[in-house]
Phi, psi and omega in degrees: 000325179295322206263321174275325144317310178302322180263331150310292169336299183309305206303323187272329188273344143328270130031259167294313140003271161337283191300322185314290205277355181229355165311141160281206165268168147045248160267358178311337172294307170332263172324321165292333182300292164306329205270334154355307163319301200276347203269154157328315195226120175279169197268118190319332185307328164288358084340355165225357141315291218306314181312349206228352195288335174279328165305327173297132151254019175272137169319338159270022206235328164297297162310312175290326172292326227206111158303008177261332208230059177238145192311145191293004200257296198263007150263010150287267178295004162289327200320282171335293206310305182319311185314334184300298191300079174197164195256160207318320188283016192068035186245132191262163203256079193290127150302172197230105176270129182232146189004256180290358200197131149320054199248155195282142221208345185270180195250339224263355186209151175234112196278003184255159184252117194267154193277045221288284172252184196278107201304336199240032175247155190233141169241151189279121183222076192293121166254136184023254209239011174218144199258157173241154182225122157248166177279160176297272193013270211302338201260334133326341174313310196264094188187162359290164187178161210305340197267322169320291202294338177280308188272333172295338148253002145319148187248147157288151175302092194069211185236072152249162204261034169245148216247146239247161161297132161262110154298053213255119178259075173241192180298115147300323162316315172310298199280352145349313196243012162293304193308275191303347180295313180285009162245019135134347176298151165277116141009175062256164144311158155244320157217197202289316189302301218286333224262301189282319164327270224308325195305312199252344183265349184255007158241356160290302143304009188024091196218100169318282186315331205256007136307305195281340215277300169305309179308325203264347201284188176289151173232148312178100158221166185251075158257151196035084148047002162232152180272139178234162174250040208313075164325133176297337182292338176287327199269008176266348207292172165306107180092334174282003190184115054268163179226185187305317184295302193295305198285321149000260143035291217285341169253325151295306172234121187273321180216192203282306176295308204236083190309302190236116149300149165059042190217351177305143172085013211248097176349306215214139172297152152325139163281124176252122185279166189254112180012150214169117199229066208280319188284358186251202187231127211291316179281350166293300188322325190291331175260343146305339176260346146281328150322340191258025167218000143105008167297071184353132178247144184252128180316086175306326196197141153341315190278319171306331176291325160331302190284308180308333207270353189274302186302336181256022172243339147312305179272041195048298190019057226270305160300323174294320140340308190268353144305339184252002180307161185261145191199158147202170222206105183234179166246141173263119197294339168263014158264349214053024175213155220263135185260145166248137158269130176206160175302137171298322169273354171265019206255121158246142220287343160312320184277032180258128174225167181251153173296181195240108170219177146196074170259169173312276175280132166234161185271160162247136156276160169231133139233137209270138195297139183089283227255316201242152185239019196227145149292145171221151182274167201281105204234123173238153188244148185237155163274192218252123165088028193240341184263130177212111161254127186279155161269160156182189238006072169290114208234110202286138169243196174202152207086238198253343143348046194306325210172163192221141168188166181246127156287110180243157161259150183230146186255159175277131157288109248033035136276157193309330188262025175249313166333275215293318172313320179267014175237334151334308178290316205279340214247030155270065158356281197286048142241118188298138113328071193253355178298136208243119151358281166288005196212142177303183174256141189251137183218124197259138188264162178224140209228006159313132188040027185254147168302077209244130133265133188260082225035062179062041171226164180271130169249144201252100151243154175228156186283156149233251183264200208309104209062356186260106146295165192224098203291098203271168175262146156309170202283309146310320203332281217302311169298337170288328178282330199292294206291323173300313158337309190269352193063045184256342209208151182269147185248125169319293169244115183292144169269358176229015175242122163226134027252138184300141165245110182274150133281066202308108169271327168205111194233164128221119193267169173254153146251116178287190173233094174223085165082041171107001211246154152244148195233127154286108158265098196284135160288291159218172196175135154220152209209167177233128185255356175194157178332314176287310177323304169322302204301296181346296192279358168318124213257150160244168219264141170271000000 
């Protein structure tokens, strides 16, 4: 009877020992208690407790025991949590109670801890010059990891139940928020510096959850000298990824598991400098990440839609590119079908299809890739001096006939639009390739219903027989010819330089399919035939 007295005794002061040092005060017991339920890591006190808690009859020993009786203080913080605690379809997830203990039945949380070390036992953890004690619990949340692996094979000292100093010569600042991460707090970064520190000390320490936890989180880059905070969700849209930030990523911190390839064995990680982008400009980037977050951006100038359309092929962006591209989208009311217009150099050739017809001729459709979900046919607009359409086999008329002739376009060779036209060609199966490398591209134009001004005049070409048009003079020519004579007027087509050369300034052709061939049909074009015309448009410099 003495020996069990004695040993009741030990028990309860122990005990009470116990509840003395990790009780809070006053109702904070209440609320720790409950939250108990709810929490990531339970509170060690209940592992040295639970045993003596069905003999107690005090209300805090009724609260630690019975998942029924919590207090109106700590179901104020239960509420949020529970609301957290739900599943993708938005159902909220009831715990599932087996006697003394509380687990979550939703994948969004996992409530058991495994005993890797001894949950109410606490270890020593010198980080540089500061020491730290965590409980097994916490050091067991995260695990396995260096610290797990270091006290499950340590030897004790003799057969007392105390466990050696863990020694680490890193950042203690760092490990602050290691520490909280294993008692059970949500993370953040705080900034770009703090976000790879955090990075590279959570696979040095191997700490699985709080690697992946940082791989998925936001991510921390530095441009033109200010930080920014990209949430990951952005970087997912159809075409925005992988971008520069991910494929970055991906090499920098390649995966969840393996921070620095080819770094095993190493005392210590490499000093990793934090990401970084110095040469661009912080205020483009700033209005590319409110578009990737659906904000409209308003256009100052061509050249400014310009410099933005540049920053998004620097970071891939690839789909945000294509939204922000200059486009429009009509109906043509006498074919009854709906057209896109785009820059030739904004044209990309995966979005090119031929219609599904089998008439002689077919249009090529477009729809621009990430973004549209349908084809249309296809209006491509050229820039200025990138186009020259020859007239040749030239056949002289009279009257208001000035010629009968067959038309080609010829491409500048290593312009953006002889590129995109000769890769335009290889990846059309039913288009013969005839484009000679070393020579621009050539394409017979077809001028039906098309619009041509010619040194700020209208010119009347028309179809005639098989491939030939036929160039009419205006109505005036004759009064027109009279005034170039005095040099009062630009002459629409010079009559003695053949073969006519258009110097295309602003055009937009249809592309046909025609017996294997691709044919430019110009919509509209103004164009220049001669030097002076040429001299006319000349800008003086500002």
């Amino acid at each position: 009877m003495a020996d069990r007295r004695i040993q009741t005794e030990s028990n309860r002061s122990s005990a009470d020992s116990a509840e003395q040092l990790q009780a809070p005060p006053n109702d904070f017991g209440d609320i720790f208690s409950d939250l108990e339920l709810l929490s990531d890591h339970p509170l060690p006190i209940l592992t040295s407790i639970n045993s003596n808690a069905a003999s107690s009859s005090t209300s805090n020993t009724m609260h630690r025991g019975s998942s029924a009786s919590a207090s109106p203080v700590a179901s104020a913080f239960a509420a949020p949590v529970m609301q957290a605690m739900t599943t993708a379809s938005g159902t909220a997830v009831p715990p599932a109670t087996t006697g003394n203990t509380a687990t979550f039945n939703g994948p969004m949380l996992n409530m058991n801890i495994p005993r890797i070390l001894p949950h109410e036992k606490v270890f020593s953890i010198q980080v540089g010059d500061t020491l730290f004690r965590l409980s097994g619990a916490s050091l067991s949340s995260d695990a396995p990891s260096y610290f797990t692996q270091f006290f499950t094979k340590s030897d004790r000292h003799g057969n007392s139940t105390e466990y050696p100093v863990l020694y680490i010569d890193r950042s203690p600042e760092v490990f602050r928020d290691i520490v909280r991460h294993l008692q059970g707090y949500y993370v953040v970064p705080r900034d770009v510096y703090h976000s790879v520190y955090l990075y590279a000390d959570a696979h040095y320490y191997q700490l699985p959850k709080l690697a992946k936890l940082l791989f998925n989180s936001e991510i921390f880059v530095r441009i033109g000298g200010c930080q920014f905070t990209i949430p990951r969700e952005l970087l997912t849209k159809p075409g925005d990824s992988p971008n520069f930030f991910t494929l970055g990523f991906s090499s920098f911190f390649s995966s969840p598991q393996e921070v620095f390839p080819g770094t095993r064995g190493l005392i210590r990680p490499p000093a990793v400098s934090p990401p970084s982008v110095p040469a661009h400009s912080n205020e483009m980037f700033a209005q590319l990440l409110q578009a990737l977050k659906g904000a409209p951006i308003k256009f100052e100038s061509p050249e400014h839609r310009d410099a933005l359309l540049r920053e998004c092929r620097y970071y891939h962006f690839r789909g945000l590119e294509q939204r922000l591209i200059p486009f429009d989208i009509s109906k043509n009311l006498f074919t009854g079908r709906e057209e896109i217009s785009i820059r030739l150099k904004d044209l990309k050739p995966q979005g090119v299809g031929i219609e599904m017809s089998s008439a002689e001729r077919r249009r090529l459709e477009y729809s621009r890739p990430f973004v549209d979900d349908q084809a249309r046919e296809l209006v491509i607009q050229v820039e200025k001096d990138e186009f020259i359409l020859r007239a040749y086999d030239f056949v002289a008329g009279d009257g208001a006939i000035k010629s009968k002739c067959r038309w080609s376009a010829e491409i500048i060779k290593g312009s953006i639009a002889a590129e995109k036209l000769r890769t335009l060609i290889k990846r059309l199966p039913e288009v013969v390739d005839e484009t000679d490398v070393n020579g621009p591209v050539r394409l017979r134009v077809d001028f039906r219903d098309g619009v041509v001004i010619v040194n700020g005049a209208d010119l009347d070409i028309q179809e005639s027989d098989e491939g030939f048009f036929e160039v009419f003079a205006d109505e005036d020519y004759s009064q027109k010819r009279r005034r170039v004579d005095r040099g009062d007027a630009v002459q629409v087509l010079p009559e003695t330089a053949f073969p006519w050369n258009l110097c295309v300034q602003n055009g937009q052709f249809k592309i046909y399919v025609e017996r294997e061939r691709l044919v430019l049909h110009v919509v509209c074009l103004d164009a220049i035939s001669t030097a002076k015309a040429a001299n006319r448009r000349r800008a003086y410099l500002v």
